[in-house]
Each structure stands twice: as structure tokens, then as C-alpha cells.
C-alpha positions as a Markdown table, in Angstrom:
| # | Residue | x | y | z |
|---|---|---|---|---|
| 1 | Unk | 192.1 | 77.6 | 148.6 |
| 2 | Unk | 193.7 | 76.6 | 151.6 |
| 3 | Unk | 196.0 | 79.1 | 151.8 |
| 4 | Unk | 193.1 | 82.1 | 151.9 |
| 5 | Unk | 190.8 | 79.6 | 154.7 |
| 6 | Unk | 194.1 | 79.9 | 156.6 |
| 7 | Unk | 194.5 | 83.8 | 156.5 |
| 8 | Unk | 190.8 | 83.9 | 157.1 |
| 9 | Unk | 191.1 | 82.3 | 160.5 |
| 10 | Unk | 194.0 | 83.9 | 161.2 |
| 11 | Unk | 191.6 | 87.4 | 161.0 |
| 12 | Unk | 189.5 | 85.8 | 163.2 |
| 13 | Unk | 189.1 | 86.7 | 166.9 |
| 14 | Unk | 190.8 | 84.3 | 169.5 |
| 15 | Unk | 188.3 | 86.4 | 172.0 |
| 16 | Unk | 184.8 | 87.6 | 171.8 |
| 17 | Unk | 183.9 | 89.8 | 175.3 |
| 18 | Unk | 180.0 | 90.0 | 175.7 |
| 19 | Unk | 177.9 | 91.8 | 176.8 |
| 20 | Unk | 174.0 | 91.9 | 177.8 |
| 21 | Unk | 172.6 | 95.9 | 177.8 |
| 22 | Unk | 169.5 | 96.8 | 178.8 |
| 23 | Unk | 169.7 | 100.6 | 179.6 |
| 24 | Unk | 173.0 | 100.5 | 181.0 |
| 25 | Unk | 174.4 | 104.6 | 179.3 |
| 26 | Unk | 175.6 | 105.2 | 182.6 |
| 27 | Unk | 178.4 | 102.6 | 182.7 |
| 28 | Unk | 178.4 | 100.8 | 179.3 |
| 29 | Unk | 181.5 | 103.4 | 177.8 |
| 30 | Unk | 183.7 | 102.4 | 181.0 |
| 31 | Unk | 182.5 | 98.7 | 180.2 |
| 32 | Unk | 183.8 | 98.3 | 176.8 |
| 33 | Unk | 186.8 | 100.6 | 177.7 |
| 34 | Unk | 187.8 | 98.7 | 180.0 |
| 35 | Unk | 187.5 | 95.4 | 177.8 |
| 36 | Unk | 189.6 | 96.8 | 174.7 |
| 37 | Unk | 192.4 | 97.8 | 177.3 |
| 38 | Unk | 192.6 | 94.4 | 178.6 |
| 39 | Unk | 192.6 | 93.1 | 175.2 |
| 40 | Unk | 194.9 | 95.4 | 173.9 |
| 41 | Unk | 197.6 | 95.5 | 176.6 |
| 42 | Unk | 197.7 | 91.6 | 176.5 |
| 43 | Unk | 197.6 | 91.4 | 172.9 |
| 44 | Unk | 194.8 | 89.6 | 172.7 |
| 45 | Unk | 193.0 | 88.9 | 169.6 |
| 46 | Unk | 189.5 | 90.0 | 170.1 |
| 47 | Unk | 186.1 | 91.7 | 169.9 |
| 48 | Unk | 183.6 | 93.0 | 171.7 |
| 49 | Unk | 179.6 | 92.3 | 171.4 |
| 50 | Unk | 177.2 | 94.5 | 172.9 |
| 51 | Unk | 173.8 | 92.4 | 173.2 |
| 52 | Unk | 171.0 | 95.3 | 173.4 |
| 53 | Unk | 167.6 | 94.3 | 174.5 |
| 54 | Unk | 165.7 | 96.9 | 173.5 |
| 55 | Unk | 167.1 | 100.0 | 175.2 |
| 56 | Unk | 166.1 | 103.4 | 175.3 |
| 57 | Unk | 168.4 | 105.4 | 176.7 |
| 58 | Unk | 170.6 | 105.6 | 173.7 |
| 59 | Unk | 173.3 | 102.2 | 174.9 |
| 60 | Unk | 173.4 | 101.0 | 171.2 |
| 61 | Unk | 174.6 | 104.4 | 170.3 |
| 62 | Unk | 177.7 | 104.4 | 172.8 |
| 63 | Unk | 178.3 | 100.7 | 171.7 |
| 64 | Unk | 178.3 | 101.6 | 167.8 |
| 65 | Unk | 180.5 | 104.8 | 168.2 |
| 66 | Unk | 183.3 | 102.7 | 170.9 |
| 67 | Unk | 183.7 | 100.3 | 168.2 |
| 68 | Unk | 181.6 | 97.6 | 169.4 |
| 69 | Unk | 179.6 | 95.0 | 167.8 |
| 70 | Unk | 176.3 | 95.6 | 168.2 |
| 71 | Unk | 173.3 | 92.8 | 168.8 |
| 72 | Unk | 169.8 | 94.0 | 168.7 |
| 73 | Unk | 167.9 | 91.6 | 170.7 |
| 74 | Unk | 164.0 | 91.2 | 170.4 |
| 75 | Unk | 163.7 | 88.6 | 172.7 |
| 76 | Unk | 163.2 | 89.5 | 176.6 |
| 77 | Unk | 165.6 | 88.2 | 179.5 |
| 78 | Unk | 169.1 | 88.1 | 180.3 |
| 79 | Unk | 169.8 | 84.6 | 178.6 |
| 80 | Unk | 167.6 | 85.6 | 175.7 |
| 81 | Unk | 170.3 | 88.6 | 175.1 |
| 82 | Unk | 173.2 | 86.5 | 175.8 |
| 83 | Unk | 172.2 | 83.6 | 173.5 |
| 84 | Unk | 172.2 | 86.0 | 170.4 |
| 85 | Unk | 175.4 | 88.4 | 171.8 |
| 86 | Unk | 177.1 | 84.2 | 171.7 |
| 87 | Unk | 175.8 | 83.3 | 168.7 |
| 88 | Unk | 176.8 | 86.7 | 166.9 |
| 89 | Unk | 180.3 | 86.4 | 168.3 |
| 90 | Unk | 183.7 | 85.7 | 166.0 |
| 91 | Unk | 185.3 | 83.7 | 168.8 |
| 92 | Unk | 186.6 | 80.6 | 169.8 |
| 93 | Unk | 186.7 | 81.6 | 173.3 |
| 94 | Unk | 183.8 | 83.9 | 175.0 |
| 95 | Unk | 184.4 | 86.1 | 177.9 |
| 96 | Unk | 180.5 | 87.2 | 178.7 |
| 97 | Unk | 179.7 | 89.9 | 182.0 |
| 98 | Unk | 177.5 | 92.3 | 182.8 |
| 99 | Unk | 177.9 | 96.1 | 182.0 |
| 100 | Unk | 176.9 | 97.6 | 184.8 |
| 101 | Unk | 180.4 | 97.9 | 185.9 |
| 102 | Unk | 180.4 | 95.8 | 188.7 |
| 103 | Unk | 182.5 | 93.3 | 187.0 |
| 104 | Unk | 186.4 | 94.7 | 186.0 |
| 105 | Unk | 186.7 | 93.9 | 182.0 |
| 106 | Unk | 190.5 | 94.4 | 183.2 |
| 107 | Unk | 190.1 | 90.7 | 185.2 |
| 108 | Unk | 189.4 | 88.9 | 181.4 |
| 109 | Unk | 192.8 | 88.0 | 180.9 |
| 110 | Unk | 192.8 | 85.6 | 183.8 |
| 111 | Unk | 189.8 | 83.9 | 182.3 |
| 112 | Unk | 192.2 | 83.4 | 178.4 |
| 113 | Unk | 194.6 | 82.4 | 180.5 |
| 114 | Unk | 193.0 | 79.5 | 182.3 |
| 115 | Unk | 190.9 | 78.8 | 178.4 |
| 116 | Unk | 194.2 | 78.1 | 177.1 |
| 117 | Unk | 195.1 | 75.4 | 179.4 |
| 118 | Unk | 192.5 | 73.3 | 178.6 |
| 119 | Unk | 189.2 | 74.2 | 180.3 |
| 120 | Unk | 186.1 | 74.2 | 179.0 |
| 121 | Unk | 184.8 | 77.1 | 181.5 |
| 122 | Unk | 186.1 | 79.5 | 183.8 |
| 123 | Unk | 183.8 | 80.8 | 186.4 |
| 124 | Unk | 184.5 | 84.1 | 188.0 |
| 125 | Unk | 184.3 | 83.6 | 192.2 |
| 126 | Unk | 183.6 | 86.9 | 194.2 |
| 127 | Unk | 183.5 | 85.1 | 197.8 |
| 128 | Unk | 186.5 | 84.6 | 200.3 |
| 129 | Unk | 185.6 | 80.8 | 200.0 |
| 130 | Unk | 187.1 | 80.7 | 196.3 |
| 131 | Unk | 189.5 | 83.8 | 196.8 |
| 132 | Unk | 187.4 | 86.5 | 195.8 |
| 133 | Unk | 186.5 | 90.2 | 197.3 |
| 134 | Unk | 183.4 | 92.1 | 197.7 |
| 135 | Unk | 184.1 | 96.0 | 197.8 |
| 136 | Unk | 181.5 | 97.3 | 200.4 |
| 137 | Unk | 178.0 | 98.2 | 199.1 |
| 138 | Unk | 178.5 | 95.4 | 195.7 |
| 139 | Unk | 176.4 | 93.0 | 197.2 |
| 140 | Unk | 173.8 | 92.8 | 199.3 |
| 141 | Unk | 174.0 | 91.1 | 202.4 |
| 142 | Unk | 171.8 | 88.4 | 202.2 |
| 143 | Unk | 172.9 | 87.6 | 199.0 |
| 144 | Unk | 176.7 | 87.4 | 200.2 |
| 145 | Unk | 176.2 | 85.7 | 203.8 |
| 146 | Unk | 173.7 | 83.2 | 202.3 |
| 147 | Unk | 171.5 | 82.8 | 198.9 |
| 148 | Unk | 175.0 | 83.2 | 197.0 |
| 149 | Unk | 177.0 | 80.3 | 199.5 |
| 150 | Unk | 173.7 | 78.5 | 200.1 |
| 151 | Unk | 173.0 | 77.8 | 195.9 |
| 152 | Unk | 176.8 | 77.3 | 195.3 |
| 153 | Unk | 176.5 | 74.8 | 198.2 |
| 154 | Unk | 173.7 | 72.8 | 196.1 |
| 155 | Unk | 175.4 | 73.1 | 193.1 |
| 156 | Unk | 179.0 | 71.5 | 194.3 |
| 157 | Unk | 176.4 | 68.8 | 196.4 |
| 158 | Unk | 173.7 | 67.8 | 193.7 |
| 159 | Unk | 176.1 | 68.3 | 191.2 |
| 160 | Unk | 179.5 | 68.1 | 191.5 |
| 161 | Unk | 180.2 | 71.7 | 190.6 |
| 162 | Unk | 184.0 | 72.3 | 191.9 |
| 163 | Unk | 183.2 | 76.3 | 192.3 |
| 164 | Unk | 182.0 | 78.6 | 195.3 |
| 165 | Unk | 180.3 | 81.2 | 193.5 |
| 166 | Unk | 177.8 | 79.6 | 191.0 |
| 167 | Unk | 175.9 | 82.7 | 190.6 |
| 168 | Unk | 179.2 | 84.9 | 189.4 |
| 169 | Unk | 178.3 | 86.6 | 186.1 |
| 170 | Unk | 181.9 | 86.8 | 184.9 |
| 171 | Unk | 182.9 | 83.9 | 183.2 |
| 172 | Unk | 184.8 | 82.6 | 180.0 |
| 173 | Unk | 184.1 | 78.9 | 178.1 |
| 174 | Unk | 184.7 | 77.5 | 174.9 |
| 175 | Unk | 182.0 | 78.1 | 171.7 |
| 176 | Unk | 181.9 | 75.0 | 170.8 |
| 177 | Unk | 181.1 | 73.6 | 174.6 |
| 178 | Unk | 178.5 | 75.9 | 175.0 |
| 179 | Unk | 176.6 | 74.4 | 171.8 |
| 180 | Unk | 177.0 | 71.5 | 173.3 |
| 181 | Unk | 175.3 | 72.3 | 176.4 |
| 182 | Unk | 172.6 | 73.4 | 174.4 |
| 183 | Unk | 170.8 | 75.3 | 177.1 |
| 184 | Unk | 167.3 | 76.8 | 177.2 |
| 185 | Unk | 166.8 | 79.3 | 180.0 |
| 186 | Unk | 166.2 | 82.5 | 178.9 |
| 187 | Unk | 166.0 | 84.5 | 182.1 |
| 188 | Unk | 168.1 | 85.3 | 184.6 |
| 189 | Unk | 169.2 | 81.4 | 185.5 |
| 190 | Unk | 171.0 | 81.5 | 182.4 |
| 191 | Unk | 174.2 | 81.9 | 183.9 |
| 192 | Unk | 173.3 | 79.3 | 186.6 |
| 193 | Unk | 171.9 | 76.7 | 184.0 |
| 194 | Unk | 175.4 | 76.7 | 182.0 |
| 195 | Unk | 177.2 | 75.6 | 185.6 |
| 196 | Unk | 174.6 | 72.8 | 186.1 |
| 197 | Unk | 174.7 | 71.3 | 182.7 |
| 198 | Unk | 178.6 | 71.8 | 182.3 |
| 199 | Unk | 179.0 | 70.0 | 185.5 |
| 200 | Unk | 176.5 | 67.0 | 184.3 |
| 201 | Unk | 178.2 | 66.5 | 181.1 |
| 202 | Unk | 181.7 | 66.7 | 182.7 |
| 203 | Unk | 183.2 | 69.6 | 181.0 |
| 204 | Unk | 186.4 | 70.6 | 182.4 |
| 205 | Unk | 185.6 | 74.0 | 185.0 |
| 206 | Unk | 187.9 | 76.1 | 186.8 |
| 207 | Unk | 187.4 | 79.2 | 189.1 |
| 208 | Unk | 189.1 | 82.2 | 188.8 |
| 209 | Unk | 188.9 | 85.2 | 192.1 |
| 210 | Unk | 187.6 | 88.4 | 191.0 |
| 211 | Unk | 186.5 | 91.8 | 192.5 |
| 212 | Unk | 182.8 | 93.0 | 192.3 |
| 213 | Unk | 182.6 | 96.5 | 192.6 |
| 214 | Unk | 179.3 | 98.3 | 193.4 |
| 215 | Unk | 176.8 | 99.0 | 190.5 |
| 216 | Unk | 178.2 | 101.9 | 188.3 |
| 217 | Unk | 174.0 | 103.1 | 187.4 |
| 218 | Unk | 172.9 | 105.9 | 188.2 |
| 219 | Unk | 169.4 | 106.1 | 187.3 |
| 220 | Unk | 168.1 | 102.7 | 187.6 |
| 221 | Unk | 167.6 | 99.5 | 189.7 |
| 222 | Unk | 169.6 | 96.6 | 189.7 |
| 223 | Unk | 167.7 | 93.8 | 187.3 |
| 224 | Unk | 168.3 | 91.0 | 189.3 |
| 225 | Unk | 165.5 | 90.5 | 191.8 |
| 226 | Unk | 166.4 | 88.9 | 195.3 |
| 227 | Unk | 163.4 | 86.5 | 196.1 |
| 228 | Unk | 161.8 | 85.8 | 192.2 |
| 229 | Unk | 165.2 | 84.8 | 190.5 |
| 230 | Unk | 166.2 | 83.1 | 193.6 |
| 231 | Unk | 163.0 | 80.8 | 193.3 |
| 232 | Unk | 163.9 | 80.8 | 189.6 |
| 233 | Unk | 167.0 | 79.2 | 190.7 |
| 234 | Unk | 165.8 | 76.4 | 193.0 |
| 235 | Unk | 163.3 | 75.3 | 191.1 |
| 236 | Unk | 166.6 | 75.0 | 188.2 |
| 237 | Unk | 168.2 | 73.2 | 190.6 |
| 238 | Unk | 165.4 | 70.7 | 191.2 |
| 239 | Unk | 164.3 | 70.1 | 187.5 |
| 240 | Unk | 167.9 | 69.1 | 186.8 |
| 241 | Unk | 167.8 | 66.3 | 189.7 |
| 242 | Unk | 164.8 | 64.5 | 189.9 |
| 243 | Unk | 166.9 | 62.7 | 192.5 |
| 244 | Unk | 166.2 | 65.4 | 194.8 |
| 245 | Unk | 162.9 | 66.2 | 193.5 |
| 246 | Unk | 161.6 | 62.9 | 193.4 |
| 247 | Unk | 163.4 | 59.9 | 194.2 |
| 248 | Unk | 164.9 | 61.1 | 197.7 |
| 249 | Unk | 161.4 | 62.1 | 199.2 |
| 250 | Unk | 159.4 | 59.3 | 197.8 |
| 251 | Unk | 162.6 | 56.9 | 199.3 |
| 252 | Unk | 161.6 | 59.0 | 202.6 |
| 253 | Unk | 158.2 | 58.8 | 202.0 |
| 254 | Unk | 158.1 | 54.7 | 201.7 |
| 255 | Unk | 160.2 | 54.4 | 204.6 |
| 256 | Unk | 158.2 | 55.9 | 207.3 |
| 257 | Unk | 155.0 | 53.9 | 205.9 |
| 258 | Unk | 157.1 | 50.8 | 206.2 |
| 259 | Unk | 158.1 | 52.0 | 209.7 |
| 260 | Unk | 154.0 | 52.6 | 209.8 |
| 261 | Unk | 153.4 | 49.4 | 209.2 |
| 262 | Unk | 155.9 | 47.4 | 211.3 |
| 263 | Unk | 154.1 | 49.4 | 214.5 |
| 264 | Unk | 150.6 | 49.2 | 213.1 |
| 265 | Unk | 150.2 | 45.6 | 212.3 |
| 266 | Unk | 151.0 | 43.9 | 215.2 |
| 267 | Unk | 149.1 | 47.1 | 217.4 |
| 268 | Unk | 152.5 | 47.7 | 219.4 |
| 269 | Unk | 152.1 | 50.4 | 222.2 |
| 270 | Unk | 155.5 | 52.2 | 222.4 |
| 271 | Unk | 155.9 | 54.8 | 225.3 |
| 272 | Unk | 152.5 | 54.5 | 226.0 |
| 273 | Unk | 151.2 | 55.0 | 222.2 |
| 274 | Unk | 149.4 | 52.5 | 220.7 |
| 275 | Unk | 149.3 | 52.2 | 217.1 |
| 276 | Unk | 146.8 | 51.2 | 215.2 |
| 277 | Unk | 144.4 | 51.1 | 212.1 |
| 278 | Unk | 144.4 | 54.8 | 211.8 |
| 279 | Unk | 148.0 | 54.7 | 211.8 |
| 280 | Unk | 147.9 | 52.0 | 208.7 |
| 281 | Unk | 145.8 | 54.8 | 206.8 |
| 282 | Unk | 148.6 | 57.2 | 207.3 |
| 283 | Unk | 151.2 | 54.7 | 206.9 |
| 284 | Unk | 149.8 | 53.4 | 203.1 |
| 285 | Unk | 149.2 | 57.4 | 202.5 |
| 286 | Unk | 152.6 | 57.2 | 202.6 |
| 287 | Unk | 153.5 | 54.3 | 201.0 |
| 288 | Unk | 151.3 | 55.5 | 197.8 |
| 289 | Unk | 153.0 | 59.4 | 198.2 |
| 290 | Unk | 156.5 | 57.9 | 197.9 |
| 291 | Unk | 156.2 | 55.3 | 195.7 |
| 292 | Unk | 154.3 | 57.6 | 193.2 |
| 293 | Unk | 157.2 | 60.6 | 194.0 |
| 294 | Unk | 159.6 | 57.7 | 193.1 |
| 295 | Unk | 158.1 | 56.7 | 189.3 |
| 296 | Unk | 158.2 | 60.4 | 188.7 |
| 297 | Unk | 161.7 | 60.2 | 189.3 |
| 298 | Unk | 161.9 | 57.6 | 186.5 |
| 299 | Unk | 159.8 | 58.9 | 184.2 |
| 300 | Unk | 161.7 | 62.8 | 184.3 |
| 301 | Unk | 164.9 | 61.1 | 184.4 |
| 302 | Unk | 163.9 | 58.5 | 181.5 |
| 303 | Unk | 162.8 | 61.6 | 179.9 |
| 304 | Unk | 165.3 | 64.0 | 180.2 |
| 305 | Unk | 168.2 | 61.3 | 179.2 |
| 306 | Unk | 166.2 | 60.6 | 175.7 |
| 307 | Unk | 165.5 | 64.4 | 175.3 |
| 308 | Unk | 169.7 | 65.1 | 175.4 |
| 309 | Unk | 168.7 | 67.1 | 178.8 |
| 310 | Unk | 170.9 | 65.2 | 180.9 |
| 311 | Unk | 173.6 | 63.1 | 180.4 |
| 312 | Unk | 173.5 | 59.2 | 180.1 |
| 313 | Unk | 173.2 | 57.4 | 183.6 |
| 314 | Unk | 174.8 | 54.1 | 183.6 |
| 315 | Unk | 172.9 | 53.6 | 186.1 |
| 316 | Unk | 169.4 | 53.9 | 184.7 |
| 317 | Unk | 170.7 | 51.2 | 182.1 |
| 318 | Unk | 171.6 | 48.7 | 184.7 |
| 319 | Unk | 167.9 | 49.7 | 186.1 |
| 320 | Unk | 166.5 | 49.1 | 182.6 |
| 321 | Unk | 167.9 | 45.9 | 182.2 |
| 322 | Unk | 166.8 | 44.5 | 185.8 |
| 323 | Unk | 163.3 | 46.2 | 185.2 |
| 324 | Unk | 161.6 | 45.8 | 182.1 |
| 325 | Unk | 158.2 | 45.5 | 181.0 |
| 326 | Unk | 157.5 | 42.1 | 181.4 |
| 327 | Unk | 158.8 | 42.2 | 184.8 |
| 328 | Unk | 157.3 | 44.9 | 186.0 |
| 329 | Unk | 153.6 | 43.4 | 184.8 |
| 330 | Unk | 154.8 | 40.1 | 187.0 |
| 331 | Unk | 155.4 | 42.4 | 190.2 |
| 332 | Unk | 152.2 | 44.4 | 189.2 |
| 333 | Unk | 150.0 | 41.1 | 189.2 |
| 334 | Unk | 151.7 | 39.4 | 192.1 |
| 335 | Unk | 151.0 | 43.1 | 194.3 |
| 336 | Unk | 147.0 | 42.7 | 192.7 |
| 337 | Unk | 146.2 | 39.3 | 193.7 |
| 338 | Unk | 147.9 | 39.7 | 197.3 |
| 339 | Unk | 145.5 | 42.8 | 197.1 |
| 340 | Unk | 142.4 | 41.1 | 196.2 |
| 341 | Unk | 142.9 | 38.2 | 198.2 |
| 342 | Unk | 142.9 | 40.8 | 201.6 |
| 343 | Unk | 140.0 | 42.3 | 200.5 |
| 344 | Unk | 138.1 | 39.1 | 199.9 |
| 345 | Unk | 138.9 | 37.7 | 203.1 |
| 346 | Unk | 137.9 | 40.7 | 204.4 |
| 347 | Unk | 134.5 | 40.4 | 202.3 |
| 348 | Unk | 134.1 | 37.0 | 203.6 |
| 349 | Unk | 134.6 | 38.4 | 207.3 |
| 350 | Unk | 131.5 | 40.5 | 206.8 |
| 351 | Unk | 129.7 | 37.6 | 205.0 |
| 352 | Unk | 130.6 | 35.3 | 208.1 |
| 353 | Unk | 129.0 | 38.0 | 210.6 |
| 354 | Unk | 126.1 | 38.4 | 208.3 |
| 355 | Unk | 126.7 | 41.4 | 206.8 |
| 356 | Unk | 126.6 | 43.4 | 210.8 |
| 357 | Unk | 129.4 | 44.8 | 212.4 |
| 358 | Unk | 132.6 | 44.0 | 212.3 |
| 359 | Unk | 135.8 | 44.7 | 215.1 |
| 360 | Unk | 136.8 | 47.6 | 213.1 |
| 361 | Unk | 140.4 | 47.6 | 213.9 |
| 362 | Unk | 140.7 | 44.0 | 212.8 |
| 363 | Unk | 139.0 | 44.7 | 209.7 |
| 364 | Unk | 141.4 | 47.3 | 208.9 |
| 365 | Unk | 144.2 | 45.1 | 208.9 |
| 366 | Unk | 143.0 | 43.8 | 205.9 |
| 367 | Unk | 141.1 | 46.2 | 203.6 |
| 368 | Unk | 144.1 | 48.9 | 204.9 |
| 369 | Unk | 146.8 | 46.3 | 203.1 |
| 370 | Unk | 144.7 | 44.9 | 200.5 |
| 371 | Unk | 143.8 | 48.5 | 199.3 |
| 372 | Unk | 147.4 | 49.8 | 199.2 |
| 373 | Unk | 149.0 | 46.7 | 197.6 |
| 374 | Unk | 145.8 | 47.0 | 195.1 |
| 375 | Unk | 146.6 | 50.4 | 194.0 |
| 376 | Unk | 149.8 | 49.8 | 193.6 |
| 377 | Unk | 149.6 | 46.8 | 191.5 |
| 378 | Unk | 147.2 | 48.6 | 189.5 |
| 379 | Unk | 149.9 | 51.9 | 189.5 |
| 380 | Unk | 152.9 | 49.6 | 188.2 |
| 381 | Unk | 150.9 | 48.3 | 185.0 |
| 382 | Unk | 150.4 | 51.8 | 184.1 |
| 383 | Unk | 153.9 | 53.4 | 184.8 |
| 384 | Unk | 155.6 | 50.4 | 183.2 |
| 385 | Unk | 154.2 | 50.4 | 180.1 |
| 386 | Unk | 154.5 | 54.5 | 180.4 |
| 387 | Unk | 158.3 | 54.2 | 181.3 |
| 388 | Unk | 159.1 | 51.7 | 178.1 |
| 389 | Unk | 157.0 | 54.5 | 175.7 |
| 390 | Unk | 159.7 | 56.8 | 177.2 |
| 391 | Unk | 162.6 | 54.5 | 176.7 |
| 392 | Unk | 161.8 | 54.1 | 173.5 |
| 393 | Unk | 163.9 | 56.6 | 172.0 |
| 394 | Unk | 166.1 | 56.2 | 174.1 |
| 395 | Unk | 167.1 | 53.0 | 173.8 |
């Protein structure tokens, strides 16, 4: 018995060269000839998967008669054809890239090369920054000069991503890493999502230079679309950090309300501006923002952790164990009797000028405060016992 498992794997592919097709007769031949050479020149061990998302134009027949694998996909989107092309494929190692024939199947041995020393992925990088080349008309120029350096700027800031060209559609990782990364975008920021959640888990990543050549079609747009998968993109980028969606605004948000405050209170007049009650509304406006922006970032990122969406975050344990329930009720308590107690005094001002008029700016300084710390007292029973239903699981 474990002399036929052994031939059986030995008949498996090393390689298994993807590829998502949606109408794509005009340059799908040149795609997979172009893959087979590389294989076969290299003596690689491999396949080829053509991932058809319902085309009409007659791509699964090329695919079938060139000796590919063929995928039909009912699901829409780019990742949706890409999940199944992955999941039908024989090997350890996948190669995945468009067929349009602006990526050069010829460039996948680089990509086996760099699999069999270890990493877990290989990105493709078409920019100078990372060694790459653009031939004239493959790119647009926005793209090239900024949405292309601009996200892979994000991507190596938020994230630690060591690549230049997150967006690159050429790429090779490991089967077995990409279950792990178990990702869930099925549009175009599949490609993107797989760089984010590699680099989050620490998988090992290299880059690779590569040519893009201009789009081989004929008689058809591009798919990608400049401004909707760019906002696809961001707003990626800023579900996999509440840090920067959350936490780093609310952390700007409380500071200036502090800064607010230490003006307001006193009624300091700096360069001839004078600072006062209306100036403690704004200031607990943005007090209450931040500190609200700030719990959201514990809640996604206490979330996300017991959801296996991100990784663990040693430092959301130490948090845990320095905040907990109980102590977050003391805070909450402490913040609503400091609250009341303004707002009574205040009460009692209006009490001792029978219930007339009061010097409105004076007032201020105490309803302004008392209101502020009230609500958040009243903010921090409700998020802590929110946060320790979250934590639950994950714990």
C-alpha cells in the first residue's frame, strides 16, 4: 500500500499554472502555450487550469482542445474564479495569472524557483522600485505613477508587506498556505487580500521582477476598473487595520478635545482668541468622536482575532489582562459620579439664583464636563460588557 501512495504522488503535479477566463479567445491559446513551454523546457512537473466564468466566446473550447484543465465557474468575480481554478488544481505549488497576455507564462519558472527555497509566496513586481518593466501602453498612467506605488506603499506601512507591487497579478505560493489564509474576497481584491493576510500571519514572501506587456484582446475592455476596484481596495486595506480605521483617528480625535479643554477651561486668549464655552462643546464633540472611534477599534480587532481574521495580538492580551470587566465598570462609575456631581452643582447654581439666569459661560464649565464625563461613563458599561461577550471565544 505504500508503495502504490508513493507512485501516486509521484504522478502528481509539482505545479499547477492557473488561470481566471472570462472571454479572453483572443489571447487564451498564446496563454497556455506559453505556460506548457515554460513547463516543458524546465522540466517541470505540471498542469494547467483554466478557470471559466461563464464565457461566451467559445474560451472553454480552446482550453479543452490545448490540453487544459478546465473549471466551469458559476460564481461571479475574479477571486470567485480563482478560488475554484485553486481548489481544482493537482499542485503543491500554484503559479495563478491572468490570460489576457499581459503577463509572460515564460517568467513562471522564476516563481518555482524562489517556491523551492522556502517561501510561502512569490509576488510578481512590474515597477522599477522592485526591478520590474512596463512595455509602453501596459499600464495606464495613473495606475503606474501612483494608485499601483501609492497601495503598495500602504501595504509595506500598515502591514509589513516586503514587496513594491501589491497589485501584480502574477504570483506563485504554496497550497497548503493559501488554506491557511483562508480568504474571502471574491472580487477583484483577491489578489490584494492574499498579500495582506500572508503578511499578517507572517508567511514567508519574496518578489520576483517581471514584464507586463500590453493587453493581447482585441474585442473587449480591460475588467479591472480604475476608480471602483481602487475603492475596493482601500476600504480592504482599512477593514484589515482597525488601527488605522479606528484607533489612530479616535487617538487624534481625543487629543485635540484634550487640547480643547486645556484652552477652554481656564478661558485663555491666545493670539487674540479667546476660548471659551463653545469651544468646550466642540472640544467634548471630540472627546465622545474619538473615544467611541477608539472602542470600535477594540471591538473589530477583538472580533476579527476570535473570528481567525487576523492573527493573534500579543498585544491585545496584555490589554485584556490590564482591562477587564470589573475594571472597566470601576472607571465607568468613577467617570458617572464625577459627571453627576458637575451637573448637580450646576443644578444647585440655578437653584441658588432661583431658578433665573445664570452667567452662561460659567455654567458651561460645568454641565459641558459633567455631560461628557456622563456619557462616557455610561458608554464604558456598555462596551465593556460588549467587548468580554466578544472575548469570549476568544479566550
Amino acid at each position: 500500500m505504500m508503495g502504490q501512495a508513493a507512485i501516486q504522488n509521484q504522478d502528481l503535479p509539482e505545479v499547477s499554472i492557473v488561470m481566471p477566463c472570462l472571454n479572453e479567445a483572443d489571447t487564451l491559446a498564446t496563454c497556455i502555450t506559453k505556460a506548457r513551454q515554460a513547463l516543458d523546457e524546465y522540466k517541470i512537473l505540471g498542469e494547467i487550469v483554466v478557470a471559466d466564468n461563464g464565457s461566451t466566446d467559445g474560451s472553454q473550447t480552446i482550453a479543452t482542445d490545448l490540453g487544459a484543465c478546465l473549471v466551469n465557474v458559476r460564481e461571479k468575480g475574479y477571486g470567485s474564479a480563482l478560488m475554484a481554478g485553486i481548489a481544482a488544481a493537482k499542485g503543491k505549488f500554484i503559479i495563478m495569472g491572468d490570460a489576457d497576455d499581459s503577463y509572460d507564462f515564460l517568467e513562471a519558472p522564476k516563481f518555482v524557483k524562489k517556491l523551492n527555497e522556502g517561501f510561502d509566496i512569490v509576488q510578481g513586481c512590474r515597477l522599477r522600485a522592485g526591478g520590474g518593466k512596463i512595455v509602453p501602453g501596459a499600464m495606464p498612467v495613473l495606475h503606474r505613477v501612483w494608485g499601483n506605488p501609492m497601495f503598495s506603499f500602504l501595504a509595506r506601512w500598515w502591514f509589513n508587506a516586503p514587496l513594491h507591487d501589491v497589485y501584480c497579478g502574477l504570483r506563485g505560493f504554496r497550497k497548503d498556505i493559501y488554506y491557511l489564509l483562508d480568504q474571502r474576497c471574491t472580487g477583484m481584491e483577491f489578489a490584494t487580500e492574499m498579500i495582506i493576510r500572508a503578511s499578517l500571519f507572517g508567511a514567508k514572501i519574496a518578489e520576483v521582477p517581471i514584464t507586463l506587456h500590453p493587453d493581447g484582446r482585441k474585442d473587449r475592455a480591460p475588467h479591472l476598473r480604475t476608480f471602483r476596484d481602487g475603492w475596493r481596495t482601500i476600504r480592504l486595506f482599512f477593514i484589515c487595520s482597525p488601527r488605522w480605521l479606528f484607533l489612530m483617528p479616535g487617538i487624534v480625535l481625543i487629543f485635540l478635545g484634550m487640547a480643547g479643554y486645556a484652552v477652554a477651561m481656564p478661558g485663555l486668549t491666545v493670539s487674540g482668541v479667546t476660548f471659551d464655552a463653545h469651544t468646550l462643546l466642540f472640544a467634548s464633540l471630540a472627546i465622545l468622536c474619538g473615544y467611541q472611534s477608539v472602542v470600535f477599534a477594540i471591538f473589530t480587532k477583538t472580533f476579527a482575532i476570535s473570528e481567525g481574521l487576523l492573527p493573534e495580538d500579543p498585544r491585545m492580551n496584555r490589554f485584556f489582562e490590564l482591562v477587564n470587566l470589573e475594571r472597566g465598570l470601576i472607571i465607568s462609575v468613577i467617570a458617572l459620579f464625577i459627571g453627576f456631581a458637575l451637573l448637580l452643582t450646576a443644578v444647585n447654581d440655578w437653584r441658588l439664583a432661583s431658578f433665573g439666569h445664570l452667567d452662561y459661560a460659567q455654567t458651561m464649565r460645568l454641565v459641558i464636563p459633567g455631560a461628557t464625563l456622563t456619557a462616557l461613563g455610561f458608554q464604558t458599561i456598555l462596551s465593556s460588557f460588549f467587548v468580554s461577550i466578544l472575548g469570549m471565544r476568544r479566550r
